[in-house]
N, C-alpha and C positions, 0 to 999 in steps of 0.2 A: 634511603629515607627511613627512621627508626619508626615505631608506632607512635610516639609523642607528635613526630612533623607531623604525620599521616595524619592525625588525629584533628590536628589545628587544622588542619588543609582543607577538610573532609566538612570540619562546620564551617569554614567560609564558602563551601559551595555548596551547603548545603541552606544557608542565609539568602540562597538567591531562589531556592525552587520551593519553600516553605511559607507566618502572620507576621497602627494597620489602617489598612486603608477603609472612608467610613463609604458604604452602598448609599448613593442617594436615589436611584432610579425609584427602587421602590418603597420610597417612604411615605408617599399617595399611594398606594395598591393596595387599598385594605380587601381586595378583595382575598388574598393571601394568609393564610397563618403565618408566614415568614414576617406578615406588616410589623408586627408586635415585639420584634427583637430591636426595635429602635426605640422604644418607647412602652416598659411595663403601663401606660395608663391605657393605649390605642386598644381600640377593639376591632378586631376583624369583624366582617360581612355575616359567617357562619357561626348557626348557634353549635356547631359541634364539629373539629377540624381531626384528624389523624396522621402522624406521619408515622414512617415506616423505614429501618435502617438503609441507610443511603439512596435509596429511591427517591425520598421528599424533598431531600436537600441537598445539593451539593453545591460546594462555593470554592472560589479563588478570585483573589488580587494582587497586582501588580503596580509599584508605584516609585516611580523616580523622582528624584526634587533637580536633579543634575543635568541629564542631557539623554537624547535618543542618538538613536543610527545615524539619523541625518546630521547630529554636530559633529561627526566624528571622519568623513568622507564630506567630497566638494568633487561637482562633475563638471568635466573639460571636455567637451565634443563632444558627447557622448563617453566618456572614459571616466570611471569613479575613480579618486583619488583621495586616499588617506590624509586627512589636514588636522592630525592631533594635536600640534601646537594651537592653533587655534578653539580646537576642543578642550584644553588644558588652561588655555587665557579664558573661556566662557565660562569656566564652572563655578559653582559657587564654594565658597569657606569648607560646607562640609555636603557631602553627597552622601544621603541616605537611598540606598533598595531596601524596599520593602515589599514581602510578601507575604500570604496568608492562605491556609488551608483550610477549611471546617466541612465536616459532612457531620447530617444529624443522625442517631441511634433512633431517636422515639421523638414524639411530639405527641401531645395534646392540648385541645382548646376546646372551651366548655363555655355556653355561656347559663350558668347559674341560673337566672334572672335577668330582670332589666337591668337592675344595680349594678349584677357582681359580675363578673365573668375572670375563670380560673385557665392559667396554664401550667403542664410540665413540659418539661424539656431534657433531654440528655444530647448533646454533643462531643465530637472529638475535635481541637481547636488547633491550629499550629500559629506561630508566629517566629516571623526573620527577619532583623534589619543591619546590616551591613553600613558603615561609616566609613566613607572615603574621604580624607584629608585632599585639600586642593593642590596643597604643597607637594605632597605624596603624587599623585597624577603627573603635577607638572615636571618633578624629580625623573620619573621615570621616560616622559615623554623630551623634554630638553635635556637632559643628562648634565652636566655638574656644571658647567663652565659659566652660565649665566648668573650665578648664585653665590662666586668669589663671595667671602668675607662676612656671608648670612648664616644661619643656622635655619634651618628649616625643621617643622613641625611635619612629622610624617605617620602621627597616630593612629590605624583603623581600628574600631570597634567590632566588635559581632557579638549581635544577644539574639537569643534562638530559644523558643520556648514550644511546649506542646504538652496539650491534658484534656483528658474526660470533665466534662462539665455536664452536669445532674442538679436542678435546677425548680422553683416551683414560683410560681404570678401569680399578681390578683388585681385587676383591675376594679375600681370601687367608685360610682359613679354618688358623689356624696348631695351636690344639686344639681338643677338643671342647667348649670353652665358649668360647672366644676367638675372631673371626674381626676382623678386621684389612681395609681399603682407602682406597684414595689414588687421585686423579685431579688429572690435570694438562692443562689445557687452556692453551691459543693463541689470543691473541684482535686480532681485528683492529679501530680503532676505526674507528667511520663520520659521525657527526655527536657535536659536546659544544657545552654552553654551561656556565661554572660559574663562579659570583659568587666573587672570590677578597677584593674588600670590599667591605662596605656599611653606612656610615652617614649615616643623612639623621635629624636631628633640626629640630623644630618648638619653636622657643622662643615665647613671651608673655609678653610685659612688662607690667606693671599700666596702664601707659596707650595697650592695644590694639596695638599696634607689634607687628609678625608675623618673625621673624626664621627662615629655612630654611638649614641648610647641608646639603653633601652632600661625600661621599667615596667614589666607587664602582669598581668593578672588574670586569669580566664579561671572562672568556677562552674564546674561542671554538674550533672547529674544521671549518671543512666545513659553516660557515652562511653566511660573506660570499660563496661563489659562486652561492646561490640568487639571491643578489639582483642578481645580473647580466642583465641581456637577452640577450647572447650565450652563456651556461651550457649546456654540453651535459655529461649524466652522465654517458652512453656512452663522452665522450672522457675522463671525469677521473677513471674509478672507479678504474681500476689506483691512482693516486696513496692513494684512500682506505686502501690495505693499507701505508702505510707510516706508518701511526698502529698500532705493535704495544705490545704488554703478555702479560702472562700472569695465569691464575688458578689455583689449588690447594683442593681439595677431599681433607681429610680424616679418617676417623670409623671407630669400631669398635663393637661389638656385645659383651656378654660376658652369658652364660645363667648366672646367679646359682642358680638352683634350677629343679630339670625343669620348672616351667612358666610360669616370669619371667625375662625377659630385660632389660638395661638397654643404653642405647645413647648414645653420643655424637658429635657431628662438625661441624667445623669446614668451611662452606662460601661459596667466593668470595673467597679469600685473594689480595689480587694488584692491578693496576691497568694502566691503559694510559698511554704514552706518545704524546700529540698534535703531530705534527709538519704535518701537510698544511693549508693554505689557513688559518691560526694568525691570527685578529686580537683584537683587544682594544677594548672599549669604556670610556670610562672620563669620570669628574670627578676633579677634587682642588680641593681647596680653595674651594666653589662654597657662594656666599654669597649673599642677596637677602634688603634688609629690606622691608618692606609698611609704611608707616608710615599708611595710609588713602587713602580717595577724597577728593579736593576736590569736592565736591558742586556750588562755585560754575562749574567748566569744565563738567561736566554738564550744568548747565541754560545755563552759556552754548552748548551744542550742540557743545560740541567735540569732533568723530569720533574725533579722534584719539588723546587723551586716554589710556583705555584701552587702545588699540593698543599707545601705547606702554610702559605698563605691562607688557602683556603680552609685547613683544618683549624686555625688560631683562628680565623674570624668564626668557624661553626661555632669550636667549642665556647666561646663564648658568647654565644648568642644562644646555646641552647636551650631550649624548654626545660624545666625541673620538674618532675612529675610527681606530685604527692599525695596521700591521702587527706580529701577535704572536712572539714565539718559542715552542719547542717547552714542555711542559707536561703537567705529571702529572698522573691523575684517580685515586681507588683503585675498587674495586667497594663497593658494597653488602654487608659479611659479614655470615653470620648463623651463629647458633652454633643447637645443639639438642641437650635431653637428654630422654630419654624413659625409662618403662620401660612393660613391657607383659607382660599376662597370659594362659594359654591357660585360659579358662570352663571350655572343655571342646571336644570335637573342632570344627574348622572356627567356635570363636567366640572373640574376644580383644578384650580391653580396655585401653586404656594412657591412658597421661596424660605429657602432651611439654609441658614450658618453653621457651622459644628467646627467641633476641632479633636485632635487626639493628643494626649499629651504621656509622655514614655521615655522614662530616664532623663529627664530635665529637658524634653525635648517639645516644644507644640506645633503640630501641624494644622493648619489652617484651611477652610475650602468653604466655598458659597456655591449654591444651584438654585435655580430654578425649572422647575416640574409641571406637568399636566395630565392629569390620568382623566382616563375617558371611560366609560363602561357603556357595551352595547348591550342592554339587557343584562341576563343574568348568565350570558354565555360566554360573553367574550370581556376584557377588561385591558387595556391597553394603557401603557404610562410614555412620554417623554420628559427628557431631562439636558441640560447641560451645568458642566462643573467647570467652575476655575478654583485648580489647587494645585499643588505641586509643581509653583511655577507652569502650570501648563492649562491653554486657553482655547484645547479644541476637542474637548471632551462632550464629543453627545448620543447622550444613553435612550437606550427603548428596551418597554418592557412591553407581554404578553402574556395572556394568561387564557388559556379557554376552559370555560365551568360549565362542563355536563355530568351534576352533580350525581353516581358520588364520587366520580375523577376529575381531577383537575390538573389542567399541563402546565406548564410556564416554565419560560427563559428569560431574564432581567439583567442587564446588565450597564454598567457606566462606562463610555465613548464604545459600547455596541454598534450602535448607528453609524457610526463611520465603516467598518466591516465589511457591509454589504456594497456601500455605496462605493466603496474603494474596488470592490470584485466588479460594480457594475461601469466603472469608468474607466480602470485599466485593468480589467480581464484577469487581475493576479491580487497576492492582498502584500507585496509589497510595499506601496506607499502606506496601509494601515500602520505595519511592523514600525516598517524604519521612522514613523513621527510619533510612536507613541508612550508616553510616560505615564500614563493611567490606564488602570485596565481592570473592570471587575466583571465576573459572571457567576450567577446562581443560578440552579435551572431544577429541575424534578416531578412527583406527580403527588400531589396529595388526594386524601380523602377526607369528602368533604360532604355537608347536610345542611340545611336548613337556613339559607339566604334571608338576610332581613336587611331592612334597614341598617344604613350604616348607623356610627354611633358619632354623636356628637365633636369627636376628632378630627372627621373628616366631611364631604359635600351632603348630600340629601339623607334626611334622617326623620325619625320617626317625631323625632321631639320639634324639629323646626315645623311639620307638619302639625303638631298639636298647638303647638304656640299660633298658629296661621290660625287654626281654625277655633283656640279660644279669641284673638282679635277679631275674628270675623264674629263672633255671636256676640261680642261685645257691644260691635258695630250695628246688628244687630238689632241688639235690647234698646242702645241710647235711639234708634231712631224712631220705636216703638214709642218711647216714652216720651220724646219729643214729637209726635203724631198725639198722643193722645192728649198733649197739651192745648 
């Protein structure tokens, strides 16, 4: 295998352990600094938050829209059995994996005043999403014979991104039902691969004759120097910050009635320009028919035979490997609209739609949440999600504030986890059924607990609104008394 295959090979599996999917667990947890990455208008609990390189934050997701363990196997007495046909007829058009990275460098949150409250932010972000054709699947799991006289679309995608993001928020609370924020970040890119085309179709002619073309395209950035012997990072990393872009985040909050709040916000607006170490992998026009084995070279033992089949269908299928020019990537956006209610003191429930949309693609999910706070120690959220085709997603979070530490683990179909250890003793039923998967976990430092802010359940202002109607109440009775 030359460094070109290697190369491709190397980001399609590299598409499966890398960003996306959207966190809903804790989009109630204002007790968090992390609350406010959903929503520049949200304000966290604390007038002053800190985080600290990877310690505060660390995150991964995991998301199929296609199928788990279990489509893929069927149990007979006890005996698993592979039933890929099956798993091949279930799938859908196009099967996306996605995954995602992020640990934070630095954090802060500040809150100014009542009005203002300021954040920064510096991140490292990755994103992967891999495109499995249904055709492609079923190609490889039924092999030719069903497909006489079709051509089949056997296209996979892979776009693979990752960068520093350095960043600054302002949440602006403009009345008393309106509060307003925007965030603008700087991003610097560090590695991409992104399929710019791809088609490979598989035709079958009625008298077995196998026909492949292909047309592909993959632009890279900051992958062809791995593949050198003489690479050193130390000496090339400066060069990576000349891959810049920007992002925009943002969203506002409006208190509809004293104890529902609804909220919107636009995050990840933006995209990076790829200028350092730029190549391009590519076919055009790549064609190869199969028209059969002569069976009589075979048994005449002719070695070579084969070989040489196999060396005509490489050489044209090969990758071309060039030097690229520079080239745009967008982010991953996601949009989110919630709204949310105060039970009653320190309990609130809401329900958040969102979606992500990424290279002509939107993904879709709805949840419903409950975050609880016992005091000012403990803060606890539930969630479940339907998305990704998949309908047994239920999240719980945690967070305990013994200020000026703070713990927490969050995560989306978390709760299944435990439950799956506590009923068969192992966490294979979690593995094998699950298509969503998010955890955040780390320790912040944290001061000065107040009242939440108007985005979310018990707050300083529904308390002053209470107690202007109550002296309202009040006066008119005084003045109807002295009537």
């Amino acid at each position: 295998m030359n460094a070109r295959t290697a190369l491709f090979v190397v980001c399609c599996l590299v598409a499966n352990v890398v960003e996306a999917q959207v966190e809903t667990t804790s989009y109630l947890m204002s007790s968090l600094p992390q609350y406010v990455s959903a929503n520049p208008a949200f304000v966290q609990r604390y007038k002053f938050s800190l985080g600290l390189p990877v310690l505060s934050s660390f995150s991964y997701t995991y998301t199929n829209n296609g199928f788990t363990y279990n489509d893929l196997v069927r149990r007979e007495n006890g005996t698993v059995i592979a039933d890929l046909s099956e798993w091949a007829k279930n799938l859908p058009d196009r099967t996306y994996v996605t995954t995602t990275l992020q640990t934070d460098l630095f954090s802060l949150g500040l809150r100014i005043n009542p009005k203002f409250y300021l954040t920064l932010l510096s991140s490292v972000k990755g994103y992967g999403r891999l495109l499995i054709p249904k055709q492609l699947a079923a190609l490889l799991v039924n092999g030719t014979s069903p497909y006489i006289g079709q051509t089949l679309n056997i296209s996979p995608e892979l776009h693979m991104t990752s960068y520093l993001e350095n960043g600054a928020g302002l949440s602006v609370k403009l009345t008393d039902e309106l509060t307003i924020g925007a965030r603008l970040k700087i991003l610097h890119g560090l590695v991409a691969a992104d399929t710019e085309t791809s088609r490979f179709g598989i035709a079958l002619d009625d008298n077995y004759q196998i026909t492949a073309t292909g047309d592909f395209r993959l632009r890279s950035s900051g992958l062809y120097n791995f593949t050198q012997s003489n690479y050193s990072f130390s000496e090339e990393r400066k060069n990576y910050f000349s891959n810049r872009g920007w992002g925009l985040d943002l969203g506002a909050t409006y208190q509809l009635m004293d104890k529902l709040t609804v909220a919107a916000s636009l995050v990840d607006m933006g995209g990076i320009r790829w200028r350092h170490n730029t190549f391009e992998y590519s076919l055009q026009g790549a064609a190869y028919t199969f028209k059969g084995i002569d069976v009589d070279q075979l048994l005449d033992g002719d070695a070579t035979y084969m070989e040489a089949q196999l060396d005509s269908l490489e050489s044209e299928f090969e990758l071309q490997e060039t030097e690229g020019v520079a080239f745009r990537s967008p982010l991953p956006g996601k949009f989110y609209l919630s709204g949310q209610y105060e039970v009653m003191r320190n309990l609130t429930v809401g329900a958040l739609w969102f979606n992500e949309k990424y290279r002509g693609r939107v993904a879709t999910g709805f949840s419903i949440m409950m975050n609880k706070n016992f005091g000012r120690a403990l803060s606890t959220s539930l969630s479940y999600t339907m998305s990704h085709r998949s309908f047994n997603n239920l999240g719980a979070g945690i967070s305990f504030n013994f200020a000026p530490f703070q713990i927490y683990l969050v995560g989306d179909n978390l709760l299944r986890l435990p439950l799956s250890l506590a009923t068969n003793r192992n966490l294979n039923a979690f593995i094998n059924n699950t298509q969503v998967f998010t955890l955040r976990g780390g320790i912040n430092f944290v001061w000065g607990w107040t009242q939440a802010d108007g985005s979310t359940g018990p707050n300083k202002r529904n308390a002053n609104r209470r107690a202007k109607n109550s002296l309202k109440k009040a006066d008119y009775i005084k003045v109807r008394q002295k009537k």
